[in-house]
Z-matrix of the N, CA and C atoms (Angstrom, degrees):
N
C 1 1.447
C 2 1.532 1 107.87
N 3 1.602 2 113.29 1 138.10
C 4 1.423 3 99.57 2 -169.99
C 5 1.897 4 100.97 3 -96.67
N 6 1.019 5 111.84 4 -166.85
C 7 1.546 6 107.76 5 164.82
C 8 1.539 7 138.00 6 -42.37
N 9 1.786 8 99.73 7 -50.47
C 10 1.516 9 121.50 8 -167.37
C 11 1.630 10 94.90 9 -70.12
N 12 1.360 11 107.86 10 -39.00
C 13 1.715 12 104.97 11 -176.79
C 14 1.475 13 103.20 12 -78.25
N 15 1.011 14 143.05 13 -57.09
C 16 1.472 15 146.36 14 167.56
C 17 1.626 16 110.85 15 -15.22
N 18 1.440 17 113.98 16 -58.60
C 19 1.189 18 137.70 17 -179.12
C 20 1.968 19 121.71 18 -66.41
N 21 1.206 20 100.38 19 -38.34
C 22 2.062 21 130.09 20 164.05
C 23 1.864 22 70.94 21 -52.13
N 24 1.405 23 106.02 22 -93.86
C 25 1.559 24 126.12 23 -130.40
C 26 1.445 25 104.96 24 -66.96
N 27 1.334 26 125.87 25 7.09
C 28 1.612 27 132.04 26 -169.64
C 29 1.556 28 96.62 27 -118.18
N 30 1.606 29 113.41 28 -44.49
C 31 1.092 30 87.67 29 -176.52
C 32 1.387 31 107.97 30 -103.53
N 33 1.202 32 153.05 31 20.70
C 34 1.313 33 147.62 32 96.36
C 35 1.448 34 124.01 33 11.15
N 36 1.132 35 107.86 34 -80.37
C 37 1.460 36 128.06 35 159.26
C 38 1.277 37 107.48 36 -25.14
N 39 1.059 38 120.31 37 -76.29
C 40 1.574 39 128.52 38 -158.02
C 41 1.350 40 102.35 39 -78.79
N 42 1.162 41 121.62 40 -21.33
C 43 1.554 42 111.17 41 165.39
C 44 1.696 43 111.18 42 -62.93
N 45 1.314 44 102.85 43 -39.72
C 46 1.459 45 101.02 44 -161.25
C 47 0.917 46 100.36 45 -65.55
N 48 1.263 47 132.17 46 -44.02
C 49 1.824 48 122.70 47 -161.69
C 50 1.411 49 105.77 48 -83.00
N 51 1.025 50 126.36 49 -22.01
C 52 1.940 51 123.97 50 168.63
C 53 1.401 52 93.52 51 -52.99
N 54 1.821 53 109.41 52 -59.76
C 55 1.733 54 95.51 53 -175.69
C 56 0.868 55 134.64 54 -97.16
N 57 1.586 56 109.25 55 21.39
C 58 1.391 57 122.94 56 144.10
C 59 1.423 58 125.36 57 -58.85
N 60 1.567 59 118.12 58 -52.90
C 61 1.197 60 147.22 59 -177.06
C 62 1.219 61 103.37 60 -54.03
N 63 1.332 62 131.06 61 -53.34
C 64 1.512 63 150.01 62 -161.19
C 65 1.610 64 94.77 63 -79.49
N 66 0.959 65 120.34 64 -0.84
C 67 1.734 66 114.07 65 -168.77
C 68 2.159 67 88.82 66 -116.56
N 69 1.142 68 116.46 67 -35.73
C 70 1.455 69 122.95 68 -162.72
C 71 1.839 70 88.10 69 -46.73
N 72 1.393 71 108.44 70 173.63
C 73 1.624 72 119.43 71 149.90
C 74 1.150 73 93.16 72 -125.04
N 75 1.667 74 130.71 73 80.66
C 76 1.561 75 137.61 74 176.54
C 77 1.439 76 107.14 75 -149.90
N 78 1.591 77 118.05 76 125.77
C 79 0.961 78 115.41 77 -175.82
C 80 2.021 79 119.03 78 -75.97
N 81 1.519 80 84.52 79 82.23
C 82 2.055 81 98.13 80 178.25
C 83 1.664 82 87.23 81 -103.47
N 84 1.484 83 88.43 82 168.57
C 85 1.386 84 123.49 83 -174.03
C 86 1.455 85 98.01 84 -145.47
N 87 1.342 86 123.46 85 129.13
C 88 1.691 87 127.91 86 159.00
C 89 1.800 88 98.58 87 -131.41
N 90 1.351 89 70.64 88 160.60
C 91 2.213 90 90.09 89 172.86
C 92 1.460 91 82.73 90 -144.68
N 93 1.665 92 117.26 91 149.45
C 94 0.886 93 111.68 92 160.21
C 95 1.762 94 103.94 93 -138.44
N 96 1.127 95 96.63 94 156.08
C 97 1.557 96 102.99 95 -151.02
C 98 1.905 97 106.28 96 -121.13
N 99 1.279 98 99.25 97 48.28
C 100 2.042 99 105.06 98 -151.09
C 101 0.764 100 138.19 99 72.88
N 102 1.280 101 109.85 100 -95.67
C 103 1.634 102 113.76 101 170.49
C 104 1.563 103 115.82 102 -72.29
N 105 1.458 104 107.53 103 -12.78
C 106 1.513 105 107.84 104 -172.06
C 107 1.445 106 109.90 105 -113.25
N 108 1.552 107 109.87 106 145.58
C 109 1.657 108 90.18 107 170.88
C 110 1.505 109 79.28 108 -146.98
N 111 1.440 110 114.11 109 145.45
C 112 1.515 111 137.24 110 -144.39
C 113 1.589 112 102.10 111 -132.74
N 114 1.393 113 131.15 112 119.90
C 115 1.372 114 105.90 113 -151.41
C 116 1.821 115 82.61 114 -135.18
N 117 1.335 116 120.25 115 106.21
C 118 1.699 117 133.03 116 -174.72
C 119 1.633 118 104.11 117 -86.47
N 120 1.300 119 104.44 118 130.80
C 121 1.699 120 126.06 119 -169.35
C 122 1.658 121 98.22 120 -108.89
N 123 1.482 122 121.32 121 164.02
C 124 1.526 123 110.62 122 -168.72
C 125 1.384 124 94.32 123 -95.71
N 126 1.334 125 132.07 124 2.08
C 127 1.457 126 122.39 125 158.94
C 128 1.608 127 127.51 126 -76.55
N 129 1.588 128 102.40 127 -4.07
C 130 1.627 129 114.41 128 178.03
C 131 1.583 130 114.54 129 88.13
N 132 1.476 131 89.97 130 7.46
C 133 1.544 132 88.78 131 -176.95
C 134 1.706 133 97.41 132 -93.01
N 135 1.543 134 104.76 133 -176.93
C 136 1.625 135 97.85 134 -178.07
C 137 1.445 136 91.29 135 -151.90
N 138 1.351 137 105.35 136 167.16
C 139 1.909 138 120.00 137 -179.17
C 140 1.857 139 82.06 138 -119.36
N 141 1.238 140 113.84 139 149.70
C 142 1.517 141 114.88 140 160.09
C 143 1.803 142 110.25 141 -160.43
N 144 1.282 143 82.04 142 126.14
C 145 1.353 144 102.63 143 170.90
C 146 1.696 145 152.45 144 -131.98
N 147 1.038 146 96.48 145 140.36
C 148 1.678 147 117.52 146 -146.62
C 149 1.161 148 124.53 147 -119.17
N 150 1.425 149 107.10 148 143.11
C 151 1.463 150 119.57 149 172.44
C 152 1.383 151 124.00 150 -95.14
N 153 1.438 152 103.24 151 121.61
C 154 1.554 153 114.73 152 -173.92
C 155 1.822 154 91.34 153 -98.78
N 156 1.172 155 123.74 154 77.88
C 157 1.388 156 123.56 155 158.99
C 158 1.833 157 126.86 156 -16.69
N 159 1.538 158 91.80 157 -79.76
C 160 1.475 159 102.03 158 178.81
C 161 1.952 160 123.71 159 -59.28
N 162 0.999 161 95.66 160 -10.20
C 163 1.565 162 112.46 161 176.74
C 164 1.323 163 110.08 162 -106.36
N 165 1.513 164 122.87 163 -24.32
C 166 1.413 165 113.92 164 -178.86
C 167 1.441 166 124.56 165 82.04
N 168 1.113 167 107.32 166 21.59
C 169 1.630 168 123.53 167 -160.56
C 170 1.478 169 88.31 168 -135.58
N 171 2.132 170 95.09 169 163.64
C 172 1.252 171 128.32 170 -165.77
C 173 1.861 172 91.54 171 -126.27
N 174 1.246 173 103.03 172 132.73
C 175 1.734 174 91.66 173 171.61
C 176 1.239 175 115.94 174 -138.62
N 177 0.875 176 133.03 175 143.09
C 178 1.881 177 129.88 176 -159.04
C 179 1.777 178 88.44 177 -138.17
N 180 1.418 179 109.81 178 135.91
C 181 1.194 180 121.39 179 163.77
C 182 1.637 181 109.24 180 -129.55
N 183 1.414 182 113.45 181 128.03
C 184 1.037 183 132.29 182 -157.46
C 185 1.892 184 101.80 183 -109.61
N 186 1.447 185 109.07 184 175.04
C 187 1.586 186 99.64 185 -163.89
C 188 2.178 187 97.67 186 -89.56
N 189 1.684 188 111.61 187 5.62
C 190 1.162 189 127.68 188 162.36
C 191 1.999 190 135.37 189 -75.53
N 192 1.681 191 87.01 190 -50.91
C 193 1.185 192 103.09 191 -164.65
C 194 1.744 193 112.49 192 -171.23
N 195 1.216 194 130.24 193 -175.83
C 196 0.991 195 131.26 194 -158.67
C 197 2.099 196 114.52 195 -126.38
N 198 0.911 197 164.54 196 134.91
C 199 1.064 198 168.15 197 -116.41
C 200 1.839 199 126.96 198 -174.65
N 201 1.025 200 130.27 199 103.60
C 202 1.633 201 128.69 200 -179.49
C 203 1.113 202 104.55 201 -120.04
N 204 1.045 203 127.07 202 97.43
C 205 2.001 204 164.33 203 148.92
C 206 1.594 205 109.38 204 -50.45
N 207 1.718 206 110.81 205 108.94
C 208 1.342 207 126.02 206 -172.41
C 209 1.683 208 85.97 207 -125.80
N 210 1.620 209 93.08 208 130.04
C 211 1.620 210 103.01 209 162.09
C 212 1.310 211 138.69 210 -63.06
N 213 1.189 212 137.29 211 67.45
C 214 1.447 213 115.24 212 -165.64
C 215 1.942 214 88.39 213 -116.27
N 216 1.593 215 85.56 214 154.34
C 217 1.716 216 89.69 215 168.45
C 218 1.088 217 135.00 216 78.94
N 219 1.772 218 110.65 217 7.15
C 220 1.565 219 111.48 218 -138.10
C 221 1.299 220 141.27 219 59.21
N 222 1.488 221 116.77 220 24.65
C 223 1.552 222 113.06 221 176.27
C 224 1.465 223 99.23 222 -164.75
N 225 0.751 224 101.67 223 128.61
C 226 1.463 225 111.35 224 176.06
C 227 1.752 226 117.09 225 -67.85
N 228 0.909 227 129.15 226 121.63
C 229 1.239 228 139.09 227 -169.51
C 230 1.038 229 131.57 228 -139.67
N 231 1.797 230 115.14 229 119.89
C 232 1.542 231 112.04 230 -165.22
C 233 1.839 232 119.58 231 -51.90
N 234 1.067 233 96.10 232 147.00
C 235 1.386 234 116.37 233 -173.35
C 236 1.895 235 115.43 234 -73.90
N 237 1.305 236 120.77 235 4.37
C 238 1.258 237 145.40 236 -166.00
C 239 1.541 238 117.28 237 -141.97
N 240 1.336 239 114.47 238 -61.62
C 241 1.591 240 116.07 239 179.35
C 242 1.149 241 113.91 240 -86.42
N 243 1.488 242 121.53 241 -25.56
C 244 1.283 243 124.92 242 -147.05
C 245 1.596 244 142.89 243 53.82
N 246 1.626 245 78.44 244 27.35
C 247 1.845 246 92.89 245 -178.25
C 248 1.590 247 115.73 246 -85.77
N 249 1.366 248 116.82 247 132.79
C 250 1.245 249 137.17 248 172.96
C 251 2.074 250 96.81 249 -33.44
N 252 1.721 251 122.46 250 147.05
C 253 1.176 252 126.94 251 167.38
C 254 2.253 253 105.48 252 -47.68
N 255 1.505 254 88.96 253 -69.07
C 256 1.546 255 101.03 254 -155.81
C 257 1.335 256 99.63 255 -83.10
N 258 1.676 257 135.97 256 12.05
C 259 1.467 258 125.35 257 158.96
C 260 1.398 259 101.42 258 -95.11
N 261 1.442 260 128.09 259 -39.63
C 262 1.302 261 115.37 260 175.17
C 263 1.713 262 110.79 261 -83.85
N 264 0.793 263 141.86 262 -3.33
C 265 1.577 264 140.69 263 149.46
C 266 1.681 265 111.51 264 -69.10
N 267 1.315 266 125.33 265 -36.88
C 268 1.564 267 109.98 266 170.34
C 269 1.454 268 118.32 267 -78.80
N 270 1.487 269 118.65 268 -38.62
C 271 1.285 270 131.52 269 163.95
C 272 1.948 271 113.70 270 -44.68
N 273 1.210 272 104.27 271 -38.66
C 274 1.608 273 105.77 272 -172.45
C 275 1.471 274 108.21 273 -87.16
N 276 1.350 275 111.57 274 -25.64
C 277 1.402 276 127.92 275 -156.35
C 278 1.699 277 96.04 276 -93.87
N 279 1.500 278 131.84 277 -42.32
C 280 1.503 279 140.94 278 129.02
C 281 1.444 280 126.21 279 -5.46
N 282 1.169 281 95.16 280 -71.32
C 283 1.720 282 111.41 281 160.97
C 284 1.642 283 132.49 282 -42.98
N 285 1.144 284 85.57 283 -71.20
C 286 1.484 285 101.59 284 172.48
C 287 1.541 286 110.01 285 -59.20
N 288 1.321 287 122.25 286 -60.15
C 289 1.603 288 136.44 287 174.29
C 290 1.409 289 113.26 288 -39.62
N 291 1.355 290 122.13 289 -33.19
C 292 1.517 291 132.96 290 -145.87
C 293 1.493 292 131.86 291 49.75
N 294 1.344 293 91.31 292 -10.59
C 295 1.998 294 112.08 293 162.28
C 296 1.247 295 127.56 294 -98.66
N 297 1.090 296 127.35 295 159.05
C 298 1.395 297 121.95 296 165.43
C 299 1.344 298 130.20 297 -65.29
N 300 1.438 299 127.45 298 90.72
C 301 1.210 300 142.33 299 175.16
C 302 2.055 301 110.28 300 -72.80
N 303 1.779 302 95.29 301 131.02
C 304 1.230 303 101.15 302 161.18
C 305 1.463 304 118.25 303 -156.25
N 306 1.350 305 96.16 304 123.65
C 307 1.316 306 92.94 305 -173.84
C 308 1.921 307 124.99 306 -96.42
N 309 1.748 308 94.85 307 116.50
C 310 1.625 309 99.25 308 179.73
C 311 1.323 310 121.89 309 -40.87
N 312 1.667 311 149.16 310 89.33
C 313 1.557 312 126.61 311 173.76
C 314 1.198 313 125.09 312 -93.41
């Protein structure tokens, strides 16, 4: 993947989950700041996730643990667990929420 596609498929992403978010009936809050989009829970905790450009990776740090998301296959997939982007983003986003979070993409 060269840059220009890297850049399509990242911020793609981050669109979706704003309008993912925007679809929830859950009181979230995001800002997203480019490369960053920062996603505020009513416990003050936050999920945020990021673009590591030069690596080609997506990384989400959660109020648990930390995550680096490599594209292969069509899905981005952690680089450690091998968890799918948007199963470990509803699962974390669950957590944090104390409800069951899912986000439509």
């Amino acid at each position: 993947m060269n840059d220009v596609e890297y850049d399509e498929l990242t911020d793609s992403v981050l669109l979706a989950v704003e309008e993912a978010i925007e679809k929830l009936d859950l009181d979230l809050d995001y800002e997203n700041h480019g490369s960053l989009l920062s996603i505020a829970f009513p416990d003050g905790s936050k999920i945020i996730i990021n673009k590591q450009a030069p690596l080609h990776q997506l990384w989400v740090a959660t109020k648990f643990n930390g995550h680096h998301f490599e594209y292969q296959d069509g899905q981005w997939i952690d680089n450690r667990s091998g968890s799918e982007f948007w199963q470990l983003l509803n699962d974390s986003a669950s957590k944090q929420a104390g409800v069951s979070v899912v986000f439509e993409h």
